[in-house]
N, C-alpha and C positions, 0 to 999 in steps of 0.2 A: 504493500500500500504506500510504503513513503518512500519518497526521493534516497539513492543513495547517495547523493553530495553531504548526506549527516549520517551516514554510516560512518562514527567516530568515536572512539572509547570512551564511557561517560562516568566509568568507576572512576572513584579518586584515588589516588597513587597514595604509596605508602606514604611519604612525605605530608602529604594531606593530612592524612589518616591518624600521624604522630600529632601534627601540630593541632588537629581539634580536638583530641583526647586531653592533650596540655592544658586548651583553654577552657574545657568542660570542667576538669579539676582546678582551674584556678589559680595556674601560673603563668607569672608575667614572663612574657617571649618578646626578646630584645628582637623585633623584625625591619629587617633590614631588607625588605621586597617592596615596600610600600612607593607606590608609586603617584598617588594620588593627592596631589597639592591642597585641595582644601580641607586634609584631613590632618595637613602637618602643622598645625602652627604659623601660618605665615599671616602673614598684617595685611589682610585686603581695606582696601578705600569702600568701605561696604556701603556706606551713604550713597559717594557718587556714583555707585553702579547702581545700586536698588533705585534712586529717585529718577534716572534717564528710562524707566523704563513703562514710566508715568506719559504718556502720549495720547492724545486723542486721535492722531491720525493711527494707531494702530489697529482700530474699531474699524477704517477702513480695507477691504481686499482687494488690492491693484497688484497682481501675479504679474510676475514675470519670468522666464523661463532662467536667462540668466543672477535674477535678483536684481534689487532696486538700484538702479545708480547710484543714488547718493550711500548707497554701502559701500560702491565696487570703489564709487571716487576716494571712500577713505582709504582701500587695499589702493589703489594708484599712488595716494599719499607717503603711506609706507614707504612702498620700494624707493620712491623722489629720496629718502634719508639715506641709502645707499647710491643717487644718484643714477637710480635705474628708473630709465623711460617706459611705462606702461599705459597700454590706451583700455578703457574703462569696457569694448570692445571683445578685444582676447580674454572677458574674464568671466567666471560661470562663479556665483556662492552656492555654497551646499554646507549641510548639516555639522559634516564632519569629512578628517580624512578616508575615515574607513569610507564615507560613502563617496565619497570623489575617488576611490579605487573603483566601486561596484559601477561607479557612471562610465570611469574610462574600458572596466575589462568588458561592457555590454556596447562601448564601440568599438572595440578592436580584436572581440576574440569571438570566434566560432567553435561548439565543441569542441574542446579535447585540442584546441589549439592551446600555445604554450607562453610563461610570462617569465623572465631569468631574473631570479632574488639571488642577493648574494647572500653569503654562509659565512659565519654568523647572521642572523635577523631575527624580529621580533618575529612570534610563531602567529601571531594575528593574520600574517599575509597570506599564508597557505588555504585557511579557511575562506580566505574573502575572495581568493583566486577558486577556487574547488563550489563555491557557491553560483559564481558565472561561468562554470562549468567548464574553467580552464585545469590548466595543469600545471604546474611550477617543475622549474629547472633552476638549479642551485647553479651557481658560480663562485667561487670560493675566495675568499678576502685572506689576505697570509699574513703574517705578521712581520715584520722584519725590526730589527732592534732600534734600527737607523730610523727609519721612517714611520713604523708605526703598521697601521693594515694595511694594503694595498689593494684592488682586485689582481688575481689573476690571469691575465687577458691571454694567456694562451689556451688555457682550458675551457674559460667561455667561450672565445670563437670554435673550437672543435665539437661545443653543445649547441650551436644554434644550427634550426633547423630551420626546414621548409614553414615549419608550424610557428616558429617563434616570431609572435606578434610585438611581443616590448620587452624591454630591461629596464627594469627596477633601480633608482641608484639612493639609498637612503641619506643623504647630506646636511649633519653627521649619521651615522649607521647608530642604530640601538642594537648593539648595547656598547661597540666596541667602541666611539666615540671618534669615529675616523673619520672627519673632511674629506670630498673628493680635492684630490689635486687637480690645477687647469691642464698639464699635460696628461691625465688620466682621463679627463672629463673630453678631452680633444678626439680620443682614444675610443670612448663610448659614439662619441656625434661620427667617430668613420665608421665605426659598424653599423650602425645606427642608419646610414646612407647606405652602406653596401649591399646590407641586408634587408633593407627598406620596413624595420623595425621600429616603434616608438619608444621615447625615451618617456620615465615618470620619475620624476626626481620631487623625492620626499625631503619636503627641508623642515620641519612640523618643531626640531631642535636648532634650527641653523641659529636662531639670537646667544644661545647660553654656548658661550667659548671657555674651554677651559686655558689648554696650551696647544694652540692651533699649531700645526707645522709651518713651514717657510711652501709659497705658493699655494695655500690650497683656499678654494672658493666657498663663501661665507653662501651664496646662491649662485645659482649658475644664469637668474634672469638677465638676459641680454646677450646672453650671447647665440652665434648664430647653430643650426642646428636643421637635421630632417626635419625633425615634427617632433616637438617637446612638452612636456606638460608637468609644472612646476606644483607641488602643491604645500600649504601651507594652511595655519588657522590658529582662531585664540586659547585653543584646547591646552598646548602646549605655550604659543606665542604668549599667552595673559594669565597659566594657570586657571582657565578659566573652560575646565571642559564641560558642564552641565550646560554654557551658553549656546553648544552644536551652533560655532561659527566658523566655515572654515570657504577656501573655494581651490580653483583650477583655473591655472594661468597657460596659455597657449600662446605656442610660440614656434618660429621654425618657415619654415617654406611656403612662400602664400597660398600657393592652391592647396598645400595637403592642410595647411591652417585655415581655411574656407570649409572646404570642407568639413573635417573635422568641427568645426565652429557647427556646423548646419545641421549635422547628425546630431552633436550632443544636445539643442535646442530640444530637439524630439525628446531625447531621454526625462531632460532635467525636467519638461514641459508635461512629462506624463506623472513625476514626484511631485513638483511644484512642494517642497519640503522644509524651507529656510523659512521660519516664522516672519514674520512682519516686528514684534516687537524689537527684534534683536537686531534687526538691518535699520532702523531707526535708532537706536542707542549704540550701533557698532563706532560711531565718530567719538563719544564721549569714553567709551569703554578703552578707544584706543591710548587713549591720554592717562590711562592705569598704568601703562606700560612699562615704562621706563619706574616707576616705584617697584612694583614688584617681582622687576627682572634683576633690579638691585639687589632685591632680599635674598632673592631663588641665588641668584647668582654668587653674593658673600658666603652663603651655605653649600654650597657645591662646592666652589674652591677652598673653601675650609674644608671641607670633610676629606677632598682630595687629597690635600697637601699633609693632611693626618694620618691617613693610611699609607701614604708614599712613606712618611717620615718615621711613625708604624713597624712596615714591615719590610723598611729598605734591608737591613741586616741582616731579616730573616732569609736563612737558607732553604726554606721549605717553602713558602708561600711568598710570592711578588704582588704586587699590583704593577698591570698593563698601564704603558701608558693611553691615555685617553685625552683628546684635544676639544672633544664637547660634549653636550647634551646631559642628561641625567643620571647617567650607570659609570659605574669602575666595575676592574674584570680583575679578580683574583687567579692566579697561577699558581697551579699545587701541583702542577705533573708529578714534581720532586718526589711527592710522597708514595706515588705506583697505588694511588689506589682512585677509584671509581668515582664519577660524579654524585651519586646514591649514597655510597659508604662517607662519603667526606661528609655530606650535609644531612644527612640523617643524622649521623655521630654526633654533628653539633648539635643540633636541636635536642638531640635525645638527654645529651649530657650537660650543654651549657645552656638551652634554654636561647638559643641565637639561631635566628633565622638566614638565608639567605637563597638564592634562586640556585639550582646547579646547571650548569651549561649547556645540559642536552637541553632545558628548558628554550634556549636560542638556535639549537644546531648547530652547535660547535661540533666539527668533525672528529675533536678527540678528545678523552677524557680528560679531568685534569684544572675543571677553569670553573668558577664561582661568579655569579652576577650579584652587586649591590646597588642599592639607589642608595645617589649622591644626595638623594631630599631629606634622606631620614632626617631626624632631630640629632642637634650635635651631641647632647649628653648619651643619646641612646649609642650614638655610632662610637663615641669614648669608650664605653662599658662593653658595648660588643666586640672591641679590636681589641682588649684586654683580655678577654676571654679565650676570643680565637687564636690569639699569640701565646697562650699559656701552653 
């Protein structure tokens, strides 16, 4: 009777299994997975968002398939601060990113055709790929001491197929925290051509910098390209994810960007899904910004430079380095033992949470994810523990 796009394991994993037993009994778990901003302590402007949201125009319904201009003009805004030129034009609002994925893989994929994620990533993409009833092909991101992740580019071009409709470039990646480079990004726009592929460059982290490398692109808008499509929103951008404000910027070769523009009308135009109050308060909500990417941002690179400093000496466990966004990636290969065994153990015995790597598709064992959001006392007490 039901679709097999949700043919997908719905037990909770042992890891699960430990930590609600913990919370059932009533012990505090130092959790270092928390990803979600308005549950950490941070100092929102709660006035000026709640009272912008007070409108009388928003009693009125004037749909637009793209969203209302005077939202898209404050996304054109934006980019001007980077000195990037945007026409109000190439831009579609939507909900969220996951749903500016579902709009682009229902333009560009036919069953069982193919979308290239690179490896590591968040494991969200697979399902939201297998939902428009494509298929994902990994490309592998490597690490190098020097430079950090890089993609692979000889192994993804030997996986692109007849079928592969777009590559994925997450700018920074979650979890590994790695900018694309412009000579890497140069690298993607030739395959990109050759193989007459669309490019989707998630940038949803591109504001929160930790220790960016030498040339790598904070956004990749403006530059030239097959056919690109930039995405972004206040989910991540303003900490602000229950607002489901985000869109899709097009770019690239005029005819396949007409196009492209003319198809996705249809899509958006059959969701019509971007509220009205929020495209009316997204001008005012923008001017949060710059406050609480301070706050996010003092706390990331504190927590960072904690664990660096942490567990520089430790022989057994590293922290990666990481140039942005929300996550550090702990390095245990040393100890020969299993994604599973390493964070079960902790949880079991020190009451310390953390994600383990297969959780992102890390290809080998060995590697630990944290959020850089936690709270700093909580990340103190956890790094003492896990160092003991």
């Amino acid at each position: 009777m039901f679709s097999k796009r949700l043919n997908i394991e719905y037990e909770p994993n042992e890891l699960s299994l430990l930590y609600n037993l913990k919370k059932r009994n009533g012990e505090r778990i130092l959790d270092l997975t928390i990803s979600n901003p308005t549950k950490l302590n941070f100092r929102y402007d709660s006035k000026h968002i709640i009272k912008h949201f007070i409108d009388e125009r928003s009693l009125v319904y004037e749909p637009d398939p793209k969203g209302m201009n005077n939202a898209r003009e404050e996304v054109v805004k934006y980019y001007s601060e980077y000195s990037k030129k945007v026409s109000t034009d190439d831009l579609f609002l939507v909900p969220s990113t996951s749903e500016a994925y579902s709009y682009l893989f229902k333009l560009l994929l036919d069953a069982d055709d193919e979308v290239m994620m690179p490896q590591p990533s968040y494991p969200l993409f697979e399902y939201l790929t297998k939902l428009d009833l494509g298929n994902v092909i990994y490309y592998p991101l490597i690490y190098d001491y020097r430079d950090g992740w890089v993609p692979d580019f000889n192994i993804l071009e030997k996986k692109i197929t007849t079928k592969t409709k777009a590559i994925v470039i997450i700018n920074p990646n979650n979890p590994t925290g790695s900018y694309i480079r412009e000579c890497d990004y140069k690298k993607f726009v030739a395959l990109s051509e050759k193989y007459n592929a669309a490019l989707i460059v998630d940038e949803v982290f591109s504001d929160y910098e930790i220790e960016a490398g030498e040339n790598t692109l904070k956004t990749v808008t403006g530059y030239d390209s097959n056919l690109t499509f930039v995405l972004n929103g206040f989910s991540k951008m303003l900490a602000l994810p229950q607002m489901k404000f985000g869109w899709i910027l097009i770019q690239g070769n005029k005819k396949l960007k007409e196009e492209a523009i003319q198809r996705l009308e249809v899509i958006a135009d059959t969701y019509l899904s971007v509220a009205t109050p929020i495209q009316y308060a997204a001008g005012k909500l923008f001017e949060t910004r710059a406050k609480i990417q301070e706050e996010i941002l003092g706390r990331i690179n504190s927590n960072y430079k904690l664990l660096k400093t942490k567990f520089l000496l430790n022989p057994d466990i590293k922290v990666m380095n990481s140039e942005g966004g929300w996550n550090a990636i702990l390095n245990f290969e040393n100890l020969l033992v299993k994604d599973d065994e390493f964070v079960l153990k902790l949880l079991d015995n020190k009451n310390v949470l953390i994600h383990p790597g297969y959780y992102y598709d890390f290809f080998t064992e060995g590697f630990g994810v944290i959020s850089l959001l936690t709270e700093t006392d909580v990340m103190e007490k956890a790094i003492e523990l896990i160092s003991e």
